[in-house]
VOBA-1610 file (N, C-alpha, C; in pm, whole numbers, padded with zeros to 5 digits, always signed):
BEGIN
Unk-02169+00943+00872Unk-02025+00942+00900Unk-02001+00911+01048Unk-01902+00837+01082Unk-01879+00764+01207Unk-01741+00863+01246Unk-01773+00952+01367Unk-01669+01034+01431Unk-01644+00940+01550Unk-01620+00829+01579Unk-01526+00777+01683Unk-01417+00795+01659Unk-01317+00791+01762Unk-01193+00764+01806Unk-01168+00617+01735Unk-01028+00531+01682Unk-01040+00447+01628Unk-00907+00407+01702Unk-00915+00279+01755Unk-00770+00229+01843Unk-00679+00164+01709Unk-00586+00251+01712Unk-00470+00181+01627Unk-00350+00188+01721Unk-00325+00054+01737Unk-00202+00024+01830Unk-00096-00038+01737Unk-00012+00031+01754Unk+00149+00068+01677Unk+00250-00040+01779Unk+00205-00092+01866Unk+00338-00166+01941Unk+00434-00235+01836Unk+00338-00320+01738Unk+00400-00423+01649Unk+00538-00327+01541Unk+00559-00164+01551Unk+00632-00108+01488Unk+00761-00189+01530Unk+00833-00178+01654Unk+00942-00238+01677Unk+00954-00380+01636Unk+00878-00495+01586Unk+00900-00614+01583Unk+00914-00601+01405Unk+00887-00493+01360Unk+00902-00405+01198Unk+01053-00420+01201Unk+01111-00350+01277Unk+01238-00316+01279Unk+01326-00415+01242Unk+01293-00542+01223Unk+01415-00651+01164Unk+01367-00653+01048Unk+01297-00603+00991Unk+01288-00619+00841Unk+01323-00518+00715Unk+01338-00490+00614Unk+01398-00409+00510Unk+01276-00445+00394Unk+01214-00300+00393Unk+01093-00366+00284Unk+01204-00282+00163Unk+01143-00380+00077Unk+01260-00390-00039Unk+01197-00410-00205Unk+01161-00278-00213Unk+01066-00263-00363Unk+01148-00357-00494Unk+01044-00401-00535Unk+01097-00461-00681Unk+01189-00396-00805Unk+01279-00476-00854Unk+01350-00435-00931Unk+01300-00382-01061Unk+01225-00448-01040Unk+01099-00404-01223Unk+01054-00208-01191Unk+01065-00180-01085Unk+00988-00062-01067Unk+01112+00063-01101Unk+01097+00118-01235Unk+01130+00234-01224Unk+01291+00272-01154Unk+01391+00327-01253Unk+01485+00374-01111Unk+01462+00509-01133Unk+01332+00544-01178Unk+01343+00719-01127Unk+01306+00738-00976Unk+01296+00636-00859Unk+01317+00654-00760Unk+01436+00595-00667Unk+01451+00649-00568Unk+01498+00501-00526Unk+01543+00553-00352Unk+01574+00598-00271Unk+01580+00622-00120Unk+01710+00552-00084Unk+01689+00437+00008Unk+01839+00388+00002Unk+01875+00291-00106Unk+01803+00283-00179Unk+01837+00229-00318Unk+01885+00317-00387Unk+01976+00259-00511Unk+02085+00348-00553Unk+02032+00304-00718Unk+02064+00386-00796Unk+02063+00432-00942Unk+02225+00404-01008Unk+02270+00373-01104Unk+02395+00333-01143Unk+02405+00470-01256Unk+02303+00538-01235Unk+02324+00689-01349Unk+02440+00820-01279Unk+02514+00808-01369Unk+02620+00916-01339Unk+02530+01040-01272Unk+02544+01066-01135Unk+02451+01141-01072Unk+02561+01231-00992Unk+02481+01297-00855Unk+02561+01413-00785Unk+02563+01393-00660Unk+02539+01256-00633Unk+02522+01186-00476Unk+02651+01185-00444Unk+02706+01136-00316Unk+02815+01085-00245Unk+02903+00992-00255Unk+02855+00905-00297Unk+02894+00795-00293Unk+02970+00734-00481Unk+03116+00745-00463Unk+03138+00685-00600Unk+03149+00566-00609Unk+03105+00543-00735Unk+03059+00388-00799Unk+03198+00349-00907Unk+03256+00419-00940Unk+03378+00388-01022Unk+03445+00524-01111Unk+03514+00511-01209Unk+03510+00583-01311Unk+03542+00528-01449Unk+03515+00656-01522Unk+03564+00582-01716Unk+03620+00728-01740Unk+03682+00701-01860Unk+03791+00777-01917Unk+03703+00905-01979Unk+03771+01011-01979Unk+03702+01151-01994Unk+03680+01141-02136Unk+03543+01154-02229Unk+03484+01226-02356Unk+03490+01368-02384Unk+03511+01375-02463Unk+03477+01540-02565Unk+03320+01547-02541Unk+03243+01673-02464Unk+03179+01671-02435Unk+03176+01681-02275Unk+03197+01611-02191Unk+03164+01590-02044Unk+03217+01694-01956Unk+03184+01747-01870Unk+03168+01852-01787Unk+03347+01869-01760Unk+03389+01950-01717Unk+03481+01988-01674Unk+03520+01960-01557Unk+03415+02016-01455Unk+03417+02030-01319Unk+03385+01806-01277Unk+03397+01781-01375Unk+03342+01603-01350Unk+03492+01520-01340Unk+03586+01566-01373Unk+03706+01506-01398Unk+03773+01522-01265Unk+03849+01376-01247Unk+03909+01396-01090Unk+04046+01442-01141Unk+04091+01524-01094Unk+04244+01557-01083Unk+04315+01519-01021Unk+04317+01409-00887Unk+04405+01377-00777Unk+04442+01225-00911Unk+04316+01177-00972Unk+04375+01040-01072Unk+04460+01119-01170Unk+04351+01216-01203Unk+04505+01267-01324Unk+04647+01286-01250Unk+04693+01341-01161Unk+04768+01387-01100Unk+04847+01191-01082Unk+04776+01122-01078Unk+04882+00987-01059Unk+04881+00919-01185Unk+04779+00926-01282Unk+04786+00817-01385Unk+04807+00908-01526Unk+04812+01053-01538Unk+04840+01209-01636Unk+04703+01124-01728Unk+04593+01059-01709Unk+04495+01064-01771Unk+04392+01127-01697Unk+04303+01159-01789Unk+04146+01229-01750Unk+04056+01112-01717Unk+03947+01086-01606Unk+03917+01004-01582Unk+03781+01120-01514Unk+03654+01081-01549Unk+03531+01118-01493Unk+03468+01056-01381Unk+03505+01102-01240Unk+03409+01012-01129Unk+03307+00980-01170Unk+03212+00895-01137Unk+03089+00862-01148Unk+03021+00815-01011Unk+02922+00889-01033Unk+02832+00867-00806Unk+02708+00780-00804Unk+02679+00716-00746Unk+02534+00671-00736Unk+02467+00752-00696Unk+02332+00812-00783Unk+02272+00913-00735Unk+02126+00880-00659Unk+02119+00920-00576Unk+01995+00887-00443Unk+01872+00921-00540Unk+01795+00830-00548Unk+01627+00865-00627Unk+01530+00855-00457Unk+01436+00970-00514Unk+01333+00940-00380Unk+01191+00875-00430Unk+01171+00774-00369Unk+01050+00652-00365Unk+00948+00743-00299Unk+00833+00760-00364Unk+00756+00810-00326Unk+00601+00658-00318Unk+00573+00649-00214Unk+00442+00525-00151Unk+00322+00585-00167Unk+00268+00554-00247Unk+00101+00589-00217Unk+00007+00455-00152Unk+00006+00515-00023Unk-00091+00373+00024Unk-00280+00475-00016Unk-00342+00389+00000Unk-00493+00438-00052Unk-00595+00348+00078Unk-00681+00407+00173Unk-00674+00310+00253Unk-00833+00350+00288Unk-00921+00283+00248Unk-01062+00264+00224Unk-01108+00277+00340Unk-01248+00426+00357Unk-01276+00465+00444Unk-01410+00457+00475Unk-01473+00329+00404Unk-01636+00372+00333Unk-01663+00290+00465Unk-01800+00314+00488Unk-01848+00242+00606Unk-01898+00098+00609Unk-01849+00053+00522Unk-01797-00118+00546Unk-01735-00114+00617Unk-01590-00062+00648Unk-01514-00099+00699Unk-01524-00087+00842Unk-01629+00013+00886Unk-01622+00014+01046Unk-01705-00102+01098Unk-01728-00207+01058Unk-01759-00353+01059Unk-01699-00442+01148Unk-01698-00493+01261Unk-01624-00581+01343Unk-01732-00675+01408Unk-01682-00781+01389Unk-01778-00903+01422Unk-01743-00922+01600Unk-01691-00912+01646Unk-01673-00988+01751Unk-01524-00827+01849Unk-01472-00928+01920Unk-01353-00864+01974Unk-01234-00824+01917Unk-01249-00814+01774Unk-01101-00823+01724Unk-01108-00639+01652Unk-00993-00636+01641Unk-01089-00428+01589Unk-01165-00441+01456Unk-01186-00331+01461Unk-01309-00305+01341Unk-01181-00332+01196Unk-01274-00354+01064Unk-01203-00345+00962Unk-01091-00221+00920Unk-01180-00130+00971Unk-01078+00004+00971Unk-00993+00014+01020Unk-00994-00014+01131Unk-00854-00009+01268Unk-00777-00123+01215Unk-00797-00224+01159Unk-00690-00336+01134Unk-00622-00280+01020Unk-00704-00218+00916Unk-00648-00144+00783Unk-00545-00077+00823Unk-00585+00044+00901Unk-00509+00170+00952Unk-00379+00103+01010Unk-00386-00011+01070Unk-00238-00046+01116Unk-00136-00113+01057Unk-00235-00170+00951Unk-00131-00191+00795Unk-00071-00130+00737Unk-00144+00003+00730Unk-00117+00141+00632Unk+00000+00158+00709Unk-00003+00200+00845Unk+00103+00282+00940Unk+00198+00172+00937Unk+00238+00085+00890Unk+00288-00070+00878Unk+00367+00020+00774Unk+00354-00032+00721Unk+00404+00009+00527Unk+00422+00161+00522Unk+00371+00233+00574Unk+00500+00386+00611Unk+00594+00393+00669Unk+00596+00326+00794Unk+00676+00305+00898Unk+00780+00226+00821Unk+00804+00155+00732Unk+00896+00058+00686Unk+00979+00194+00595Unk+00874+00215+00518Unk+00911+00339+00396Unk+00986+00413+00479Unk+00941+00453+00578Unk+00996+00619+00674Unk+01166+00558+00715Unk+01211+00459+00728Unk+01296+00423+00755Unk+01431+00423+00670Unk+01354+00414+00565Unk+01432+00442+00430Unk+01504+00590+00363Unk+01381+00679+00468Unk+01354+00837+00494Unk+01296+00851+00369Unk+01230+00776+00255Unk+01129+00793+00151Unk+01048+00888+00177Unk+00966+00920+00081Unk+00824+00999+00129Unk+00673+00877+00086Unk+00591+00929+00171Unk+00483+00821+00171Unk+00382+00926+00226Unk+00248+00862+00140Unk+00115+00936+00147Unk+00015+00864+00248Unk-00086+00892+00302Unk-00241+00827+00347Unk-00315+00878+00327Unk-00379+00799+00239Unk-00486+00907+00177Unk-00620+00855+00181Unk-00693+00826+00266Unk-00838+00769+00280Unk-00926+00775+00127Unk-01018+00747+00137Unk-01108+00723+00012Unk-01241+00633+00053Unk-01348+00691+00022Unk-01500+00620+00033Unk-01602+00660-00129Unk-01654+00822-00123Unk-01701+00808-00242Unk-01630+00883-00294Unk-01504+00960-00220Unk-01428+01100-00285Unk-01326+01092-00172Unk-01216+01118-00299Unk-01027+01096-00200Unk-00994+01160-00118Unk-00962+01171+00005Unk-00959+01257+00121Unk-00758+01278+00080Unk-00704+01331+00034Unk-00562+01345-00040Unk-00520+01406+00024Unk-00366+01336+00111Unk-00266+01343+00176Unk-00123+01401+00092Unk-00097+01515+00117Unk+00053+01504+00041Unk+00162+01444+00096Unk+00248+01351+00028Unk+00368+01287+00040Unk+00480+01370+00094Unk+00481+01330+00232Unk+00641+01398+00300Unk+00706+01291+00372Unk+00801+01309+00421Unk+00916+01175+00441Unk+00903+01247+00605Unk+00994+01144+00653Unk+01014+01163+00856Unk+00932+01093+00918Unk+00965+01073+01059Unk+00876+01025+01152Unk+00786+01160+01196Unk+00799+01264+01177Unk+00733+01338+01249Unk+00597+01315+01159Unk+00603+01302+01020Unk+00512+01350+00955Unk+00433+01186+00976Unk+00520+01070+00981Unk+00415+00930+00997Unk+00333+00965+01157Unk+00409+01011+01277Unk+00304+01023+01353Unk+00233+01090+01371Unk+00223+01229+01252Unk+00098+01294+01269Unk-00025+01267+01181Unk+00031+01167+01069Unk-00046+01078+00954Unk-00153+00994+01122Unk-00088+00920+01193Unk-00141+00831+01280Unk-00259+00897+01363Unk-00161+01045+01360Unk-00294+01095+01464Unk-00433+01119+01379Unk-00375+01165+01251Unk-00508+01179+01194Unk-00572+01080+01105Unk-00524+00974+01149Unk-00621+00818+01076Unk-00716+00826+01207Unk-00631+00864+01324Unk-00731+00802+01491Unk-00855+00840+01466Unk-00850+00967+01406Unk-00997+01065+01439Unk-01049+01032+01262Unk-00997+00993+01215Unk-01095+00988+01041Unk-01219+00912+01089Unk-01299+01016+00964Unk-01441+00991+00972Unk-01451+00849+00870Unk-01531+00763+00900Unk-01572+00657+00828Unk-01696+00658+00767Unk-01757+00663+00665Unk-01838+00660+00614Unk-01874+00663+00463Unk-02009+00649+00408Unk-02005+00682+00271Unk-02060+00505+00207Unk-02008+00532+00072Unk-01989+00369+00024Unk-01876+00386-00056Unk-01828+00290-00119Unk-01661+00253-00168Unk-01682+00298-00329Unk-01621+00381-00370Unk-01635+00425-00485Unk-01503+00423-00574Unk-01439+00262-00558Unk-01278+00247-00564Unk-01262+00303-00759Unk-01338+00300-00854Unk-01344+00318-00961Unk-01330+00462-01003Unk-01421+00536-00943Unk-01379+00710-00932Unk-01242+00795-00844Unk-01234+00691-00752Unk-01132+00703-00667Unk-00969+00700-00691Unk-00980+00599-00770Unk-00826+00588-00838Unk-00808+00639-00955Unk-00983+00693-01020Unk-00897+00777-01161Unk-00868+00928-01092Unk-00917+00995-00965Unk-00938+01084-00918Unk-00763+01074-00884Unk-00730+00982-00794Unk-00567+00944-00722Unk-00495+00962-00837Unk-00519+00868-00904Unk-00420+00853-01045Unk-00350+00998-01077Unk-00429+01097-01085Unk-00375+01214-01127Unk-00305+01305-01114Unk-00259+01271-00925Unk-00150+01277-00851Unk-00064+01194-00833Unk-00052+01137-00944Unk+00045+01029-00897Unk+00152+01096-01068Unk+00271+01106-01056Unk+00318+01169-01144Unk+00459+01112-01190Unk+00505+01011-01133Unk+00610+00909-01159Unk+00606+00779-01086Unk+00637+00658-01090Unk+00643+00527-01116Unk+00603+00522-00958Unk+00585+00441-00897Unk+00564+00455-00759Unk+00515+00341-00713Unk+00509+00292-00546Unk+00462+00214-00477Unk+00337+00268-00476Unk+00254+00176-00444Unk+00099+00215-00456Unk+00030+00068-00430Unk-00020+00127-00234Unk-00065+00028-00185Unk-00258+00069-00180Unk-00322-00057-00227Unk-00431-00027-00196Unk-00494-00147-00064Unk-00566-00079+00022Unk-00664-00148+00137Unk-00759-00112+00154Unk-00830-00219+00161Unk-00971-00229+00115Unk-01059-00352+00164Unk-01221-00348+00241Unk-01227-00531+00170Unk-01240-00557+00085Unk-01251-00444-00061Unk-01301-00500-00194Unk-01393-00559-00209Unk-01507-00550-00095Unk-01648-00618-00179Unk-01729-00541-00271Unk-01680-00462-00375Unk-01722-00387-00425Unk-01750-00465-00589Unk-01818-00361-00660Unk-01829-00437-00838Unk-01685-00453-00889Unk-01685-00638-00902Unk-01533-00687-00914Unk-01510-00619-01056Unk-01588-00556-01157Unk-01503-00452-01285Unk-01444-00339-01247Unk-01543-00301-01121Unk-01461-00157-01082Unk-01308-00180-01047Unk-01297-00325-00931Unk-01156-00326-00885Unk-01077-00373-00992Unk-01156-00468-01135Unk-01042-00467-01232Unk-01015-00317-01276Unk-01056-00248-01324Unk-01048-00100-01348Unk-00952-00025-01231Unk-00951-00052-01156Unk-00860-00013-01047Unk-00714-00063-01058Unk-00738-00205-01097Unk-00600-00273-01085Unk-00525-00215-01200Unk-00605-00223-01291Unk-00548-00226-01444Unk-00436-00067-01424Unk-00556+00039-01393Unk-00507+00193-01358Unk-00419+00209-01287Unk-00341+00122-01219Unk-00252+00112-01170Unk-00092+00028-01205Unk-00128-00027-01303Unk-00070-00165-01355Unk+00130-00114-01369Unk+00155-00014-01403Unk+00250+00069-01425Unk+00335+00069-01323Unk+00245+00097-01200Unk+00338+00086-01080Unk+00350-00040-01042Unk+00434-00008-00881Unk+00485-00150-00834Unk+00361-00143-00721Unk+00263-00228-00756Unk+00102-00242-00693Unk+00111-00307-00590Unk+00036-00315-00457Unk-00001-00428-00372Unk-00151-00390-00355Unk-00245-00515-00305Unk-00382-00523-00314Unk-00366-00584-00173Unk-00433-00519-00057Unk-00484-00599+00064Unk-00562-00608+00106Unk-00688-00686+00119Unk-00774-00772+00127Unk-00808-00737+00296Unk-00868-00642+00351Unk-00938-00716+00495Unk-01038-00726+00576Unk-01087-00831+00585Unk-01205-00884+00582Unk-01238-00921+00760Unk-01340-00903+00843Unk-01352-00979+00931Unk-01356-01147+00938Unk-01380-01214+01052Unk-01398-01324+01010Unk-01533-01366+00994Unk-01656-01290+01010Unk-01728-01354+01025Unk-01794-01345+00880Unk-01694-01237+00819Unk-01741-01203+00671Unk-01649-01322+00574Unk-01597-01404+00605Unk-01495-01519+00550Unk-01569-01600+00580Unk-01577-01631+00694Unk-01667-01750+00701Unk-01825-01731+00766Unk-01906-01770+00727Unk-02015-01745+00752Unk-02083-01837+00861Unk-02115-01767+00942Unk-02111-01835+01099Unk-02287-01850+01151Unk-02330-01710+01121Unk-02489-01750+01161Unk-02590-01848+01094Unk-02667-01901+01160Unk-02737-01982+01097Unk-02890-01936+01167Unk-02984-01960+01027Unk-03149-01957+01104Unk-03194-01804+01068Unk-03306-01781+01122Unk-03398-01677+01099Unk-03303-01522+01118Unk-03202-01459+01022Unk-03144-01372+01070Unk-03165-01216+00991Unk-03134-01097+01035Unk-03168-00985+01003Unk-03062-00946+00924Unk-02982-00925+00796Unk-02870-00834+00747Unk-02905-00718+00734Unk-02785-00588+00753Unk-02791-00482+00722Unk-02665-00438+00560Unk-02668-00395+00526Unk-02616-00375+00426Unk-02517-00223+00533Unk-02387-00217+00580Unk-02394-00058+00619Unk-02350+00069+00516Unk-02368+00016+00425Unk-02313+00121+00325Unk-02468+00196+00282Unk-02539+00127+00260Unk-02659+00113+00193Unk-02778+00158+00294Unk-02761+00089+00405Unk-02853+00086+00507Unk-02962+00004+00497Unk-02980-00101+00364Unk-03061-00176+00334Unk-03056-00286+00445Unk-03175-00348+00457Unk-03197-00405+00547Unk-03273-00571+00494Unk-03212-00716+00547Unk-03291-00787+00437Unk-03328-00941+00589Unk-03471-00966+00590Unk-03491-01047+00662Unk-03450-01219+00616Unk-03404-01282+00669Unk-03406-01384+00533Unk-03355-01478+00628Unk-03348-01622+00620Unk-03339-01798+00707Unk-03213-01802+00623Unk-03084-01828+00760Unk-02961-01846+00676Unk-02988-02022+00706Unk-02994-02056+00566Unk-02975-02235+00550Unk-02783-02293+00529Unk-02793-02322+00587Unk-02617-02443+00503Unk-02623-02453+00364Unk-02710-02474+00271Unk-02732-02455+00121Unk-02665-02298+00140Unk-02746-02211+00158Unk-02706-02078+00160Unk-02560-01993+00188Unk-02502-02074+00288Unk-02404-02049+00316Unk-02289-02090+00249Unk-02334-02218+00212Unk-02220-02287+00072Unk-02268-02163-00038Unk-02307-02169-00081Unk-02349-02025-00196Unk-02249-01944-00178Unk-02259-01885-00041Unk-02205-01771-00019Unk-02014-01769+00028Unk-02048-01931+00058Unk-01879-01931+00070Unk-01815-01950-00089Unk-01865-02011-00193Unk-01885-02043-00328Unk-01822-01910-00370Unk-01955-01829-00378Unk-01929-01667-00429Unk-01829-01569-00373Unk-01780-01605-00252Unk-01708-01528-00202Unk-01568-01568-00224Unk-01536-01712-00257Unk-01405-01787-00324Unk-01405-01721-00420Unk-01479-01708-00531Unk-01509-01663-00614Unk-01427-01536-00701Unk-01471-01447-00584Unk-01457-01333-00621Unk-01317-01257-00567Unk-01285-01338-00450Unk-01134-01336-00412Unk-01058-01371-00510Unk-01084-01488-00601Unk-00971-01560-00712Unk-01006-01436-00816Unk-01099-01373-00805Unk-01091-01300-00968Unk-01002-01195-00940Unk-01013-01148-00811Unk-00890-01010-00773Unk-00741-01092-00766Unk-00764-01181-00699Unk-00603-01212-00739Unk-00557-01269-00891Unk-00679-01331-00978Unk-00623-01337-01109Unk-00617-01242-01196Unk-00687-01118-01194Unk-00670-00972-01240Unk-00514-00965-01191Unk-00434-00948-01057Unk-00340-00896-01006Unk-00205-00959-01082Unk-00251-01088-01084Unk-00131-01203-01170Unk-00122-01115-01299Unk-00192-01100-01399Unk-00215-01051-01506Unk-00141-00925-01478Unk-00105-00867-01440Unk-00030-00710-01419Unk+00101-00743-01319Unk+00132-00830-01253Unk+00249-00864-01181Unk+00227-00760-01053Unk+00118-00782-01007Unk+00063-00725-00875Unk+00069-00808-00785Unk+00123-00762-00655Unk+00098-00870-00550Unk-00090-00840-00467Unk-00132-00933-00426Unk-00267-00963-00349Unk-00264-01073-00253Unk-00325-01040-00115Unk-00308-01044+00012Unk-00493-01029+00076Unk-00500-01161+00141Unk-00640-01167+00230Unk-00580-01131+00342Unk-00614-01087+00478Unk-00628-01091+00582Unk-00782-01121+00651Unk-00812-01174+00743Unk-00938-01147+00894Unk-00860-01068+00984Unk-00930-00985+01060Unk-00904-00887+01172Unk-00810-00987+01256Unk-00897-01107+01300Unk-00876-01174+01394Unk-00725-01239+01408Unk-00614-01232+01231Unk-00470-01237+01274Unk-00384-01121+01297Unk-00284-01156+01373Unk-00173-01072+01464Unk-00163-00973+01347Unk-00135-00873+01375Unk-00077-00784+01313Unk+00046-00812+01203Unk+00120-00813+01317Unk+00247-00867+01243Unk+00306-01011+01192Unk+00224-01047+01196Unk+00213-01241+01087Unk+00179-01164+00974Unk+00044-01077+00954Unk+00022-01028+00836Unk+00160-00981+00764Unk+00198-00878+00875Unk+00326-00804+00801Unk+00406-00889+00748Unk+00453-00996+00839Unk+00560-01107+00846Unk+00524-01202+00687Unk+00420-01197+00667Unk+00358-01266+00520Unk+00397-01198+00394Unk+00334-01056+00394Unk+00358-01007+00274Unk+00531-00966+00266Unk+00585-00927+00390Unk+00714-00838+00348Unk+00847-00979+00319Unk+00773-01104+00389Unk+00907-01248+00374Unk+00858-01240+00244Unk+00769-01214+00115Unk+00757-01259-00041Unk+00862-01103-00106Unk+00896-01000-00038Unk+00903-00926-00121Unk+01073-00904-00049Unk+01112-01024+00004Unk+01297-00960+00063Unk+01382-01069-00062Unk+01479-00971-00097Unk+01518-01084-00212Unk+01665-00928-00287
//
């Protein structure tokens, strides 16, 4: 397990601020934050009225309309649903992986995650972070800024380690999850592509996102010649001559296996998202949240 300090820099929150992340209409209105429900509810805000039934509450009838029109007429309110976010944000020691100057896989994750709360928190929703490697490190869902920047403080210090056990992980999550919900997973997903169908599928109900992040040197394959891999999950270790044959292979297999997560995701009306460390923060953001304003 890797106890470093992990730099997650939050500047890009304010350049957040012109945007309105804006959950899909397909999802459920047993939530909703500043989204509104058209169910005769006990919120603030009235949406119209209809003429009073045999049956309907007493205390529901406006009297200032009776009092002008001598009919019974039932307010009706838009009632506030609360959106509850489960982001899931992969802690296995792949991810503390960084090729070069750009942050480690983790630290780019972690500022996605705090990305996609920070949008939620605005809404005053409630939203989870809940790490995961071989066993769910489970965050309970509370709404505020106080509670996203103490989520931040404690991504800084999370331990990284383990290997990715996304298949036990989400039937483990799943079971806290108890109505319709956002439910973001991050990950690089180089894991057994049945497990992440099994993942996707277990999720299929909600309104899903899949994000993809990868260094670059794990996208494109850069060394060439007599080189050493480590496996860091594993610790396996493999001597082996990277050839250009080899590397087409590996860019081959790695196309590959990207198209099968995003054609699993199509199949369930999931959105899926690559990133490398090496882009801006907020282009990423600026990518996924311009497909989902509407």
């Amino acid at each position: 397990m890797s106890n470093k300090r992990h730099n997650i820099d939050v500047d890009f929150f304010r350049q957040l601020d012109r945007f309105t992340f804006m959950v899909r209409k397909r999802v459920s209105t047993a939530y909703a934050g500043s989204r509104r429900s058209i169910r005769i509810g006990k919120g603030l805000d009235t949406r119209g009225y209809r003429e009073y039934n045999q049956g309907d509450e007493l205390r529901a009838i406006d009297w200032k309309a009776y009092a002008r029109t001598e009919k019974l007429y039932i307010r009706q309110f838009e009632e506030d649903k609360s959106l509850t976010t489960h982001i899931l944000l992969d802690s296995s020691k792949s991810m503390d992986y960084t090729g070069g100057d750009a942050p480690s896989k983790f630290e780019y994750a972690t500022m996605l995650a705090a990305g996609f709360a920070y949008l939620v928190t605005k809404d005053n929703d409630k939203f989870a972070i809940s790490t995961f490697s071989e066993e769910v490190d489970f965050a309970k869902p509370r709404r505020g800024r106080r509670h996203l920047l103490s989520t931040i403080d404690r991504l800084e210090t999370a331990k990284v380690g383990g290997k990715t056990a996304i298949n036990e992980c989400t039937i483990q999550y799943g079971k806290a999850i108890h109505s319709r919900s956002l439910v973001i997973i991050i990950s690089d997903f180089m894991q057994d592509p049945k497990e992440i169908e099994s993942a996707i599928y277990r999720f299929a109900d909600h309104d899903l996102i899949l994000v993809q992040v990868l260094d670059k040197t794990e996208s494109s394959l850069v060394i060439h010649g007599h080189s050493r891999l480590i496996d860091l999950e594993s610790g396996i270790k493999l001597d082996t001559y990277i050839s250009d044959d080899l590397k087409n292979e590996y860019q081959e297999k790695l196309t590959s296996h990207i198209n099968h997560i995003g054609d699993t995701c199509s199949r369930v009306d999931a959105e899926f998202y690559t990133f490398t460390t090496d882009i801006p923060i907020f282009d990423a953001f600026f990518h996924t949240i311009g497909r989902r304003r509407w």
